[in-house]
C-alpha positions as a Markdown table, in Angstrom:
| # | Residue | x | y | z |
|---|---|---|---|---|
| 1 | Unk | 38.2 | -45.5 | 132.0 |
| 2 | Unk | 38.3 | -41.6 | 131.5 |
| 3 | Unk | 35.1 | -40.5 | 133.2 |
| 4 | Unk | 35.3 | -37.3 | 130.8 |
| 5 | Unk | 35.3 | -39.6 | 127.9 |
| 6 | Unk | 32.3 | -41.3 | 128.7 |
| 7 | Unk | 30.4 | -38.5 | 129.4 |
| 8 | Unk | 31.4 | -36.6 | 126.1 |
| 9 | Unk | 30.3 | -40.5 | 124.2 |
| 10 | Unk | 26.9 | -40.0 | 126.7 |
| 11 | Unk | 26.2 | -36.2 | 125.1 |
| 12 | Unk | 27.0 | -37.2 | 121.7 |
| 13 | Unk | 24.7 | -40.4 | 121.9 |
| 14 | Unk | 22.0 | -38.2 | 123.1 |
| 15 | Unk | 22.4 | -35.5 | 120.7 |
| 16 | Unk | 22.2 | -38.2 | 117.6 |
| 17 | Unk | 19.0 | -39.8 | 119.6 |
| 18 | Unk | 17.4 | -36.4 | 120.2 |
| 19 | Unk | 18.3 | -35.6 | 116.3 |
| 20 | Unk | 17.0 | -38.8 | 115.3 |
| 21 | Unk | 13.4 | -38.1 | 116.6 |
| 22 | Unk | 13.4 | -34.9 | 115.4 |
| 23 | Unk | 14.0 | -36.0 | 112.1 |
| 24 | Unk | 11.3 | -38.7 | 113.0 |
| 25 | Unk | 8.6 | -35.7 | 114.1 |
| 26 | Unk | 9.3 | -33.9 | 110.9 |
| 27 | Unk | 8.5 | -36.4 | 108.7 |
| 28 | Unk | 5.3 | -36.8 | 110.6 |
| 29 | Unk | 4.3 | -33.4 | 110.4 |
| 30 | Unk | 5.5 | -33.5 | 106.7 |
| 31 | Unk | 3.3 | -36.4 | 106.1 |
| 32 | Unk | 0.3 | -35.2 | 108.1 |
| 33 | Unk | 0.2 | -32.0 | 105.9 |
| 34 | Unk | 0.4 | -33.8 | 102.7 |
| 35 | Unk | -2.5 | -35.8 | 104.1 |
| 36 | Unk | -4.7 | -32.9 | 105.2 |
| 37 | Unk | -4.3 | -30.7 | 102.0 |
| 38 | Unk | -6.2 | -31.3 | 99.1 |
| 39 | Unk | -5.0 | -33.3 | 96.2 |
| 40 | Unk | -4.5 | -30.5 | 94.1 |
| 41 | Unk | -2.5 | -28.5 | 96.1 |
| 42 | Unk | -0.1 | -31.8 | 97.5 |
| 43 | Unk | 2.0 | -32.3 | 94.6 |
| 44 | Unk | 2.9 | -28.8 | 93.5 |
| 45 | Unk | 2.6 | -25.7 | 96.1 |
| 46 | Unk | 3.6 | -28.1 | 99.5 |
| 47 | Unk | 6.7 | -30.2 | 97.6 |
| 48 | Unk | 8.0 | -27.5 | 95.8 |
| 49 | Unk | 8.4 | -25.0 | 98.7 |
| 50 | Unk | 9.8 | -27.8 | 100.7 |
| 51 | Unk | 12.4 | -28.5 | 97.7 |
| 52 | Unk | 13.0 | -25.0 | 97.4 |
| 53 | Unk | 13.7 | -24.3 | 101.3 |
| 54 | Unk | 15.7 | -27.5 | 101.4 |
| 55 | Unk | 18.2 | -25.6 | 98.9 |
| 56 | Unk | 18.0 | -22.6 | 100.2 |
| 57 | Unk | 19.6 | -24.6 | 103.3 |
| 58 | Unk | 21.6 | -25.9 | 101.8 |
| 59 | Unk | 23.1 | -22.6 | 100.0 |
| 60 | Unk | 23.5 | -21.2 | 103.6 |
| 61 | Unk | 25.4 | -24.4 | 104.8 |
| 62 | Unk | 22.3 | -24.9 | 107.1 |
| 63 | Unk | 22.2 | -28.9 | 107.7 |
| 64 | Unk | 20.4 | -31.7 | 109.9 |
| 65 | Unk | 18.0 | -30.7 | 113.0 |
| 66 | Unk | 18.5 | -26.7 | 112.2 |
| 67 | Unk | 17.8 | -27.5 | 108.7 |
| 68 | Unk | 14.8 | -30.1 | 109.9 |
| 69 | Unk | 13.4 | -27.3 | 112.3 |
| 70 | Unk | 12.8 | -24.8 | 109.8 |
| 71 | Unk | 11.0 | -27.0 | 107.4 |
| 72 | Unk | 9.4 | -28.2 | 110.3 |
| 73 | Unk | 8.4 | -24.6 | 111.0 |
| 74 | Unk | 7.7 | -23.8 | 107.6 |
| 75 | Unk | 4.8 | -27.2 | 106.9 |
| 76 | Unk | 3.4 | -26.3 | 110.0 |
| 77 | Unk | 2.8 | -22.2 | 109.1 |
| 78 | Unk | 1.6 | -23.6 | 105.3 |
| 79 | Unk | -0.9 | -25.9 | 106.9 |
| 80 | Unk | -2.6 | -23.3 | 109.0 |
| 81 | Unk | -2.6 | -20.9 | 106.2 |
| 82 | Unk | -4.5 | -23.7 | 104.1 |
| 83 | Unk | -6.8 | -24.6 | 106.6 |
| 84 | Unk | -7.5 | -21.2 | 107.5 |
| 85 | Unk | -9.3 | -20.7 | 103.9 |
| 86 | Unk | -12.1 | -23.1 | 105.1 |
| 87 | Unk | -10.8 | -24.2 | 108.6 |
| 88 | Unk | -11.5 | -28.5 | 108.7 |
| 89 | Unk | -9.0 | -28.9 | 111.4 |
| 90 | Unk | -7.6 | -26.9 | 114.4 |
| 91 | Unk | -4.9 | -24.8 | 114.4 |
| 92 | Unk | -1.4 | -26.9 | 115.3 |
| 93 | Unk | 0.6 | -23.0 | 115.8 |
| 94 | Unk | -1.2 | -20.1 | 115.0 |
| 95 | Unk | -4.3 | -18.3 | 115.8 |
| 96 | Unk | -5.3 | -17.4 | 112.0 |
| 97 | Unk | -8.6 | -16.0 | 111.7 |
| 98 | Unk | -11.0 | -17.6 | 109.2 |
| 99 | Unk | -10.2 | -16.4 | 105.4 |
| 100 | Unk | -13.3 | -18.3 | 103.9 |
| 101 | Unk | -13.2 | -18.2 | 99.6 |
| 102 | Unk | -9.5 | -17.6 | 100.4 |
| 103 | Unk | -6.4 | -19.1 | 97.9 |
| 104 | Unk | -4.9 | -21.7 | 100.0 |
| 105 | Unk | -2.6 | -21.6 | 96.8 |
| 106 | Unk | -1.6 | -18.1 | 97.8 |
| 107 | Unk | -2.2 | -18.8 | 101.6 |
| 108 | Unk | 0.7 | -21.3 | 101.6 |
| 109 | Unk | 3.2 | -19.2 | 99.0 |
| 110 | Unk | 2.7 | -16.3 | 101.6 |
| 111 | Unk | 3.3 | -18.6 | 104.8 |
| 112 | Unk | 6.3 | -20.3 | 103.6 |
| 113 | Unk | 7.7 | -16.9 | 102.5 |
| 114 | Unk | 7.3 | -15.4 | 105.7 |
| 115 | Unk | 8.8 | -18.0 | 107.4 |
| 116 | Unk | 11.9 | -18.5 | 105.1 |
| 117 | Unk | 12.2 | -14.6 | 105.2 |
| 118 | Unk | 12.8 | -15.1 | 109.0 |
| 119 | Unk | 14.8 | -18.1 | 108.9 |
| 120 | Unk | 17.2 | -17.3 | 106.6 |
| 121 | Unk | 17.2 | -13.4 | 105.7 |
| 122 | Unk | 20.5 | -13.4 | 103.3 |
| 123 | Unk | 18.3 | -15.4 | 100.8 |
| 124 | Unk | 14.9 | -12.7 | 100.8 |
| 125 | Unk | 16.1 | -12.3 | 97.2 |
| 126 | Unk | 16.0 | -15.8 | 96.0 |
| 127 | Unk | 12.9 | -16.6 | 98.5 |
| 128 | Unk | 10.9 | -13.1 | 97.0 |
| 129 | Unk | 12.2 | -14.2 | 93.3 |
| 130 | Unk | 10.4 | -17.8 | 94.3 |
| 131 | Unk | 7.3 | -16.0 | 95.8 |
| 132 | Unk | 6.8 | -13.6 | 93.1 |
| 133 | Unk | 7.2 | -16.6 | 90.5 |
| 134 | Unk | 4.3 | -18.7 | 92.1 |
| 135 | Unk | 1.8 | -16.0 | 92.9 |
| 136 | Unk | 2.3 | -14.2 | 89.2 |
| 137 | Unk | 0.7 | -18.4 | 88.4 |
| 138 | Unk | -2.5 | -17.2 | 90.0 |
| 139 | Unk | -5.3 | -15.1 | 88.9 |
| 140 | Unk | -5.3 | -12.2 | 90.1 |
| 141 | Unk | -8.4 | -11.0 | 92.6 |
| 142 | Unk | -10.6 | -11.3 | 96.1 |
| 143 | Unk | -9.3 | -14.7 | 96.8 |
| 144 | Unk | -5.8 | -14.3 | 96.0 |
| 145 | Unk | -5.2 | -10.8 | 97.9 |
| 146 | Unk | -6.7 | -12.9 | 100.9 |
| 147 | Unk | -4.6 | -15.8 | 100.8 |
| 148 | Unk | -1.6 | -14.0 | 100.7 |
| 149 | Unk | -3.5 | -12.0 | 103.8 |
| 150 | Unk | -4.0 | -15.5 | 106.0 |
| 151 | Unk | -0.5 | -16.8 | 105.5 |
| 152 | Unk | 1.3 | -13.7 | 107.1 |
């Protein structure tokens, strides 16, 4: 038996079991801020960012636990934007001050923005074209300006 062999079958075993539970631990935290968002906002702002990051991936060849990270990233930024516009839960990453009357509509369009801006700045075109696109949906005003405020 070639001891280099079985070590290079030992990494790779690892690596798929390490990717494996990462993939398990995003779809937890996926799930978990489904859960904790209202009703209204589950089915449109949360899924279509996620589809539209998922693309935007895919476009830059991004695949499997890099790909899983940044949407892992991403849910995590829109839930503390959310819950910072009237704060049920703590914090799982950031320290975002209170934004009570806030959009959480415009709260998570602004957090996922900034994090796919980060993540994957060849597409700020297509991710600003998305952004602009879902905050021209909302009436303009107090609580919009301060959504987009608590999810930078």
């Amino acid at each position: 038996m070639n001891l280099g062999n079985a070590k290079a079958d030992r990494a790779r075993a690892l690596a798929r079991v390490r990717a494996n539970r990462f993939a398990a631990i995003l779809g937890a935290l996926s799930a978990a801020t489904l859960l904790l968002l209202p009703a209204s906002l589950r089915a449109d702002v949360v899924s279509e960012w996620n589809a539209k990051a998922q693309a935007l991936f895919d476009a830059e060849g991004i695949v499997s636990t890099p790909q899983a990270r940044g949407l892992a990233m991403m849910h995590l930024a829109m839930f503390d934007a959310a819950n910072a516009t009237g704060r049920k839960y703590a914090p799982y990453v950031a320290t975002t001050p209170d934004a009570p009357g806030a959009s959480p509509e415009a709260a998570i369009h602004s957090a996922a923005r900034h994090v796919l801006t980060e993540l994957l700045p060849k597409q700020k075109g297509a991710i600003d074209a998305a952004y602009e696109a879902a905050l021209a949906k909302l009436a303009d005003g107090p609580q919009k300006s301060a959504g987009i405020a608590a999810g930078q």
